[in-house]
C-alpha positions, 0 to 999 in steps of 0.5 A: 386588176384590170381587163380590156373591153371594146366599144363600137363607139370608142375602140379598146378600153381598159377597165380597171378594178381596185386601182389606188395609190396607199395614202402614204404616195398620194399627192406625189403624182404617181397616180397621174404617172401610172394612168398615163403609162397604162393608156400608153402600154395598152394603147387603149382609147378609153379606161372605165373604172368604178368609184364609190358614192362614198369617196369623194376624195377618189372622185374629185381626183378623177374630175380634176383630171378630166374623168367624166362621171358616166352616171351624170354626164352622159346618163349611163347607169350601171346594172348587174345581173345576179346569178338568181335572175339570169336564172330567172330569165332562163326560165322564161 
C-alpha cells in the first residue's frame, strides 16, 4: 500500500505502509530493486515509511542504504489523534 503526501520543503513524497520482501527473496536485492523503481515510477523526492522499534533487521537495512531515522536525526516524533480526542478537541 502506499500514498503520496507533499512537503513544502521537500515537493511530493511517497509514504509507504507494509512494504517487505518474504524472507525467502531477502538478501537478493530486490528490496534495492523495487525502491528505486518506485522513486522513479513516481517521480517523487522523497519516501516515508514506518519501522517497528522491534525490527532491527528491517532498520539496519534501511540505514545501510541511507534512510535517515527522522526520530533521531532530525527530532521528528510522529503523533496520532485517535477519533476519541479529535472529538474532544471539537468540544472545546
Amino acid at each position: 500500500m502506499y500514498y503520496f503526501t507533499y512537503d513544502p520543503r521537500i515537493g511530493k513524497l511517497l509514504h509507504l505502509e507494509d512494504f517487505y520482501v518474504i524472507q525467502a527473496y531477502q538478501g537478493l536485492g530486490i528490496g534495492a530493486e523495487m525502491l528505486e523503481r518506485l522513486s522513479q515510477v513516481f517521480n517523487v523526492t522523497c519516501m516515508h515509511f514506518l519501522v517497528i522499534i522491534w525490527n532491527e533487521t528491517s532498520f539496519e537495512y534501511h540505514a545501510r542504504r541511507g534512510a535517515l531515522d527522522l526520530s533521531s536525526e532530525e527530532g521528528w516524533h510522529l503523533f496520532r489523534f485517535n477519533r476519541e480526542l479529535m472529538d474532544m478537541a471539537r468540544e472545546e
